[in-house]
N, C-alpha and C positions, 0 to 999 in steps of 0.2 A: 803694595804687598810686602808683608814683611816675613822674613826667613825665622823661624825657631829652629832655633840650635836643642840639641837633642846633649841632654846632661849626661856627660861621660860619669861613669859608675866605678868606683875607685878598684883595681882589681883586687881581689879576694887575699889575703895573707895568710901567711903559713900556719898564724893564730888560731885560724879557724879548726886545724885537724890538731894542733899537739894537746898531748894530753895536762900540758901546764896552765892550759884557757880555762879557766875557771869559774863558773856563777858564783858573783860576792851576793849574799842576801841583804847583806847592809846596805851596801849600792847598788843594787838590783841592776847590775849587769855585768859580762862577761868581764873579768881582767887575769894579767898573767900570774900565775905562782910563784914563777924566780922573779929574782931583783936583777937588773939591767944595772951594770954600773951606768955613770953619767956621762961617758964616752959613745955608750953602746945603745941607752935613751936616746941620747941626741940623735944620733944619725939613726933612730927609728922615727923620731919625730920629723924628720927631716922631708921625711918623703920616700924619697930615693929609695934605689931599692936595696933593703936590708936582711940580712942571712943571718938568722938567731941564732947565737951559738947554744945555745938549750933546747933548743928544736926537738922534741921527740913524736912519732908518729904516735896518735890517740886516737886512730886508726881500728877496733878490735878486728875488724873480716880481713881486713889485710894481715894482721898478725898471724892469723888461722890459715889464710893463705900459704904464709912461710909455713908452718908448723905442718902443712897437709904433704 
């Protein structure tokens, strides 16, 4: 009998809500608006876990949230 390992699923990044995630049509997929310098690249590509300094909430309910 053999074991299947069950493919861990890489967790979600903060990419996903800021409002700098952008659809490129050219590339027909999601990328960022700011530029990373090549310090701040690296240790995104790295893995590890990385805290975008341009992070902005792209959130609209939660903004309304505050504003209620």
């Amino acid at each position: 009998m053999s074991k299947t390992k069950k493919q861990a699923r890489p967790a979600p990044t903060n990419c996903d809500y800021c409002m700098y995630y952008e659809y490129d049509e050219d590339y027909e997929c999601y990328t960022c608006g700011k530029d990373l310098d090549e310090d701040d690249m690296a240790h995104f590509l790295s893995g590890r876990s990385f805290e975008c300094p341009f992070f902005r909430n792209g959130n609209e309910y939660a903004i309304v949230k505050k504003q209620m």
